[in-house]
Every structure is written in structure tokens, then in C-alpha cells.
C-alpha positions, -999 to 999 in steps of 0.1 A, spaced: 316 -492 241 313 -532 245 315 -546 205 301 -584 198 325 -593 167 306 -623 148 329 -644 128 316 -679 135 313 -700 98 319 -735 82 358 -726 74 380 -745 98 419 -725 80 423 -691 78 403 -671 46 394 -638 36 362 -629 60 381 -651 89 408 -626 83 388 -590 81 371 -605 113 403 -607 130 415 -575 115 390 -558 126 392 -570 158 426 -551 161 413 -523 147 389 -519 176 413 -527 204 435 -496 195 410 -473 203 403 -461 242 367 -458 236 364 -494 233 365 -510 263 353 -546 258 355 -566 223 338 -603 222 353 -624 193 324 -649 183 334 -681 165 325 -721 161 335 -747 177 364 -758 148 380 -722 146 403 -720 174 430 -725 156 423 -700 128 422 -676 155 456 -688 165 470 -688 131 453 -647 130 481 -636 150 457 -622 175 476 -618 209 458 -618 244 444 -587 253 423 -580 287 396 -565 265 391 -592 242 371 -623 250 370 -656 223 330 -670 226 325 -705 211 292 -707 195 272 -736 202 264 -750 165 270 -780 142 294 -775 111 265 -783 89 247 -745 75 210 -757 92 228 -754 127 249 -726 119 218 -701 105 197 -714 129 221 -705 157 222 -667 144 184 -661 140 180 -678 177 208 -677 201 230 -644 187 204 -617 201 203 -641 232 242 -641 232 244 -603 231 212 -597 257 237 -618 282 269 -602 269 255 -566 277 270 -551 239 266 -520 225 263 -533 190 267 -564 170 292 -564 139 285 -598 117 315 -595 96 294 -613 68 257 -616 57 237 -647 78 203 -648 85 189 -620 117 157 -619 135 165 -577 136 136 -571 159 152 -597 187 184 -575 190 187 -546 217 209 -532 202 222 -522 166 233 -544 140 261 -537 113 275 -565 88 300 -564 66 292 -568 32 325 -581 6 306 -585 -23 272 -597 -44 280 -632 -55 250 -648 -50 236 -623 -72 267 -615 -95 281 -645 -101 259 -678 -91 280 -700 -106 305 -698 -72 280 -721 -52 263 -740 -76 225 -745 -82 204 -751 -62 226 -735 -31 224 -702 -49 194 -697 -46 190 -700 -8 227 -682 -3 200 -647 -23 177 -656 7 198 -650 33 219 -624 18 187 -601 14 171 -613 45 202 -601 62 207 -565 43 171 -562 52 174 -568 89 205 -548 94 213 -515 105 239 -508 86 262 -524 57 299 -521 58 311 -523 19 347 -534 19 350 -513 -11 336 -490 -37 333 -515 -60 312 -534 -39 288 -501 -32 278 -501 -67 269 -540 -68 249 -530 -37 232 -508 -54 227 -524 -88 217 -558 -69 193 -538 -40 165 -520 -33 170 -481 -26 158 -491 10 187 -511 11 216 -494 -7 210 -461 11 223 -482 48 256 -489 30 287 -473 38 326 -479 26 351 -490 51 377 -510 34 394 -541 46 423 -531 68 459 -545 49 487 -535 68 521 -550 68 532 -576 86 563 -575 111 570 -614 111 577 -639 83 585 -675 90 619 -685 84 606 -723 65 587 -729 37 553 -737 38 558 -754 9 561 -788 12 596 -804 -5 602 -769 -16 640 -769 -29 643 -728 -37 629 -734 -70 611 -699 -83 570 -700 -80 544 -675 -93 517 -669 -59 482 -670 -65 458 -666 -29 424 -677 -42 400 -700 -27 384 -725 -54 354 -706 -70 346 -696 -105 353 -660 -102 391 -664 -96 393 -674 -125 417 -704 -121 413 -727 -147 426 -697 -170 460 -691 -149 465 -727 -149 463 -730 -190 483 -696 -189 509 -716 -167 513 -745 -192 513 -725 -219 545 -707 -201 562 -740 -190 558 -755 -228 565 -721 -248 599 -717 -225 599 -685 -221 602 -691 -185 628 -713 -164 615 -746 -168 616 -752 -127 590 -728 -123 563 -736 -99 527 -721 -90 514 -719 -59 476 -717 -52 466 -708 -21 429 -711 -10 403 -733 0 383 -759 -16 352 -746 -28 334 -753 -55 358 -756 -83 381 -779 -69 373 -809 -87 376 -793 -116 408 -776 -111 424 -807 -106 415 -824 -131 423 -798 -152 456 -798 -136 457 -837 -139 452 -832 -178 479 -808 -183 503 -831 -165 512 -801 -141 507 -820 -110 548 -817 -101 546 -781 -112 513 -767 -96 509 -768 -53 478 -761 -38 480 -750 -2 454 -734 25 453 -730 62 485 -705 59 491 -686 92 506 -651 84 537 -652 85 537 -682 66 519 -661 40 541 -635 41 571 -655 35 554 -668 2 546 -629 -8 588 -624 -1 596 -653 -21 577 -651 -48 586 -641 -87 549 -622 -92 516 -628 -78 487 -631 -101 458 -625 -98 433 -636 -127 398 -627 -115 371 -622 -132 353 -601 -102 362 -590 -70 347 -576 -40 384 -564 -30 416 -572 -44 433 -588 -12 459 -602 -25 468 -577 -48 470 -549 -16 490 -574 3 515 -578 -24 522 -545 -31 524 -537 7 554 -566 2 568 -546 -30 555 -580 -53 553 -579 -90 517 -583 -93 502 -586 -131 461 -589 -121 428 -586 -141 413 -551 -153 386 -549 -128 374 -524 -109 380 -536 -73 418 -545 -89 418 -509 -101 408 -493 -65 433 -509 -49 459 -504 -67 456 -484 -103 485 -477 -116 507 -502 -97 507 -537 -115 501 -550 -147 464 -549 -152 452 -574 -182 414 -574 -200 399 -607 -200 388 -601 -231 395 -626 -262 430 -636 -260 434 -633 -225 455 -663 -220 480 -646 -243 477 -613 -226 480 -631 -194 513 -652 -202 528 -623 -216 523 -597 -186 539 -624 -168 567 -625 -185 574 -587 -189 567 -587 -149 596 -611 -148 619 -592 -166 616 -563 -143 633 -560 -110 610 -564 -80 596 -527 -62 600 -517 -32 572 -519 -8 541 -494 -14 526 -475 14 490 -479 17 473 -456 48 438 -456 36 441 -497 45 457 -485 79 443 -499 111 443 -469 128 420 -448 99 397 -479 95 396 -480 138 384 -439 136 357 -452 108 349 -476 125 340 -457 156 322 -430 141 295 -458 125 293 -473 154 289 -444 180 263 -427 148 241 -462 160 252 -459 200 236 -428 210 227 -424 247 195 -439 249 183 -439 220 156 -460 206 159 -482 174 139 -458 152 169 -428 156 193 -453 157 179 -466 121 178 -430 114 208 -421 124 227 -451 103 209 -443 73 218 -401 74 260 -417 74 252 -441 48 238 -415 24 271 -394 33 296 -420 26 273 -431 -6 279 -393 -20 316 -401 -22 314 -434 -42 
């Protein structure tokens, strides 16, 4: 079974989908019925592969997409030259590890993307108008193309099918993001002129639904109150996006600039040692395909104090301190900080149904459901959609 692994996007540092692409990657080289994976990305990732932690294998092979960093290039590089990329590469099936325009009927074999959440539907406000309305396009045009769509979650099945046709929704199937822990941790900060002072972690990139601009008002309202140490710092971790202006100045306002960091392009153990180190990690949002963050810190035994959401709530009910963002919420917020705080840290939760080797057997089943031998498109189709309404009953 040769896999084509598509992870090629504008992100030059490491981020959530750059990181299930790589995860999955691993996932797939563990099992003996794989004997070829093909690692697609652009021109500027190289070192976000590096900073993966994915190790040479003779079964893996990195491909550099020919594309610009502008998104004309890139969409136009996977409606044209992916199905000519896999016709030369000889795969058994292409995995797009999120949505981007597909000419379905130019591939020869089956398609599968992962699918982490609705946003462009849910919550428009993370890309701004008018780039909303083209990011819809492409996410239906790709759902519609597809074979099949990987949901990272539960959570996200439902949005699937409150956001799709039934045509669509009944090709979706739940394999979660793989979160497993991680064996090294770097022995310096990452943060820069850090001098051991205690910080609260937030990994986030810059977009409305995280929610930041409430942490950060939450923060100051901690720092001024005192009911914290007065050295405490917050660390944000994530990429610009399309809040970032006004984070800052928000951050600017407050006059938290010596008390707030903002950091990206973490390789993991660099992120690990931030999940050690750290008091709590928060994790404010208002939605969530999957709560990331929140599985990694508990796999690091974190105090976590997170929003009352349902992908929060999948990943880890019962676990953290789980707050409505409902009126109030700053207040609820500060305070389940500061009763995390006042409890000793846990010890490291066990979480096998994020386990590389279950997601690797999932994996395998989808994918040999779609590679049957010889089959044409129509019972591959056929056979995709028969799993998806299996995996749907459980949701």
C-alpha cells in the first residue's frame, strides 16, 4: 500500500494540521502493510518537517511541491498537478490532511481529507470578509470531490452534518488526531530572557475562536486583583492570523507587554518543555474542532482550566476545570485559574484512543475499504460511503 500524505500550505512554523500531517505520517509507517509513504509539502516547509521530529525512514519520501506562497499558486497546484503527482508516484490513495480545491475525476485513485472543523461556516469571523466566502468554496468543493472525510472528532461530525448536505455527511468518518507523549524535552527555554518566573501556557494561533482577547483581560484582571504572584507571565503560542493586530493592541492598552510573550515556530520538545514548566494551561475557546492543547497537557499531567465546549468535553470530561462562556466569564475564568493554582499538579493521564498504533489500524481499514483489488471508482465510492455510515452510527 503506497500512501501520498498531502500537507503542502502557506504556514512556514509548525501548527495544528502541519502537525496531524506529520502524525499521521508515523501512524502509517508502523504498520507492515504500508510499504511506501510520500510526505507532500511546499517549498518553505522543510524546516517544519525538521522541527516534526520525523526521523528518516526508507519508506518515507519528503516531495516539494512546485507552488508560490501566495493561495492562487497553491489551489491551483492541487486542482492541476496533485493527480499528476500521484499518476507518477504510482499511490494507492491520496490523504489531503485538510480541505483544498480537487479535480476528483483526474485522480486514479481514492481521495480522503481530513476534515478539523467547519470554520468557514461556523465561525467566519476567523478569516475575515471577503476571504470567507471563497475559504466555503473550496471547503464544499473539496467535501464534494472526496472519497472520504476524516473528522478529527465527534464534535466535528455533527458540524459536518449541520453545515452539509446528506450526500456529504454520510462520507465522514471519526479518526481522531493522534496525541501521544513525547519522549524528549529540551533542556532551555524557548522563552526568550526567561529567568524561571511562573507563566500560564496558552497554544492558540491568532483567530477569533480562541478566544484571546478574553484570557488576556482575564490575565490583567489577575495581575491587578493580586491574587496571583505578581511575576506571573503568559505565554501564547501560535501563529499570526487574523487577530493579531488586535491582540496586541489590546495587549499594548493593558500595559502587559513585559508580562504577556507570544511565541510560534516551537519544535516539540521545545513545546513540551513549556507543557512541564508551566503553572496551568488555558484554554479559552469559544469552538473547537479538537482540543489539542488540552489532550497534550493532560498527557503532561498540566492543570488545564478550558472552555465548556463539546470538543473540550470529548477530550477530556471530567479532567480540567471546564468554564461557560456565558455572562461573567472573565470572572469564572480568573477564578478557575486561581483554584487550578492552588491545587497540586496531576500526574500524567493515559490517553489510548489518541494512540498511534489504534489510529494506524483505523487508518488502514479506511484506506484498504477504498483499495480493493481492482476495483473501479463507483465500489470504491461505495465502499467509503457503507464505513462512513458505520462510524456515523456511533457519533
Amino acid at each position: 500500500m503506497k500512501i501520498l500524505i498531502v500537507a503542502a500550505s502557506y504556514a512556514s512554523n509548525i501548527s495544528g494540521i502541519q502537525r496531524h500531517a506529520c502524525n499521521v505520517v508515523r501512524c502509517l509507517l508502523q504498520q507492515e502493510e504500508v510499504s511506501f509513504v510520500h510526505l507532500v509539502i511546499a517549498p518553505w516547509q522543510h524546516k517544519l518537517v525538521r522541527d516534526a521530529g520525523i526521523k528518516p525512514d526508507a519508506r518515507l519520501s519528503i516531495q516539494v511541491a512546485e507552488m508560490a506562497q501566495g493561495s492562487l499558486s497553491r489551489n491551483y497546484w492541487y486542482y492541476r498537478k496533485l493527480p499528476q503527482l500521484a499518476d507518477r508516484l504510482e499511490v494507492d490513495l491520496v490523504h489531503l490532511t485538510y480541505p483544498v480545491p480537487i479535480d476528483g475525476s483526474a485522480f486514479h485513485c481514492p481521495t480522503v481529507v481530513t476534515l478539523h472543523d467547519m470554520y468557514p461556516f461556523e465561525i467566519p469571523r476567523n478569516f475575515g470578509f471577503p476571504k470567507f466566502i471563497f475559504n466555503r468554496l473550496i471547503l464544499k468543493q473539496c467535501l464534494r470531490n472526496v472519497d472520504v472525510i476524516a473528522c478529527v472528532s465527534d464534535a466535528t461530525c455533527r458540524r459536518l452534518e449541520q453545515y452539509s448536505s446528506a450526500a456529504i455527511w454520510k462520507k465522514g468518518v471519526r479518526i481522531y488526531n493522534c496525541v501521544e507523549p513525547q519522549p524528549v524535552c529540551a533542556s532551555q527555554s524557548p522563552i526568550p530572557n526567561w529567568r524561571g518566573e511562573p507563566f500560564l501556557l496558552c497554544v492558540a494561533q491568532h483567530r477569533h475562536n480562541k478566544n484571546l482577547p478574553l484570557l488576556i483581560r482575564t490575565f490583567n484582571r489577575l495581575l491587578r486583583s493580586g491574587t496571583v504572584a505578581s511575576n506571573l507571565k503568559l505565554i501564547i503560542l501560535g501563529i499570526a492570523a487574523q487577530e493579531t493586530h488586535k491582540i496586541h493592541k489590546l495587549v499594548s492598552r493593558l500595559r502587559l507587554n513585559g508580562s504577556i510573550s507570544f511565541l510560534e515556530g516551537l519544535s516539540e520538545p521545545e513545546l513540551q518543555w513549556c507543557y512541564t514548566r508551566c503553572e496551568a494551561v488555558v484554554a479559552p475557546s469559544i469552538t473547537e474542532g479538537f482540543g489539542l492543547p488540552v489532550a497534550e497537557g493532560l498527557l503532561t499531567g498540566c492543570r488545564i482550566v478550558c472552555s465548556d465546549i463539546p470538543a473540550h468535553r470529548e477530550v477530556a470530561d471530567g479532567q480540567c476545570r471546564f468554564v461557560a462562556l456565558d455572562q461573567d466569564a472573565e470572572i469564572r475564568l480568573a477564578k478557575a485559574i486561581v483554584d487550578s493554582l492552588d491545587e497540586p499538579k496531576g500526574k500524567p493521564v493515559v490517553l489510548p484512543q489518541f494512540s498511534a498504533p489504534v489510529l494506524a489500524k483505523q487508518y488502514i481499514e479506511l484506506y484498504r475499504s477504498l483499495i480493493a483489488p481492482g476495483p473501479s471508482m463507483e465500489n470504491a465510492r461505495s465502499a467509503a460511503l457503507t464505513f462512513g455510515e458505520e462510524e456515523h452510527g456511533r457519533v
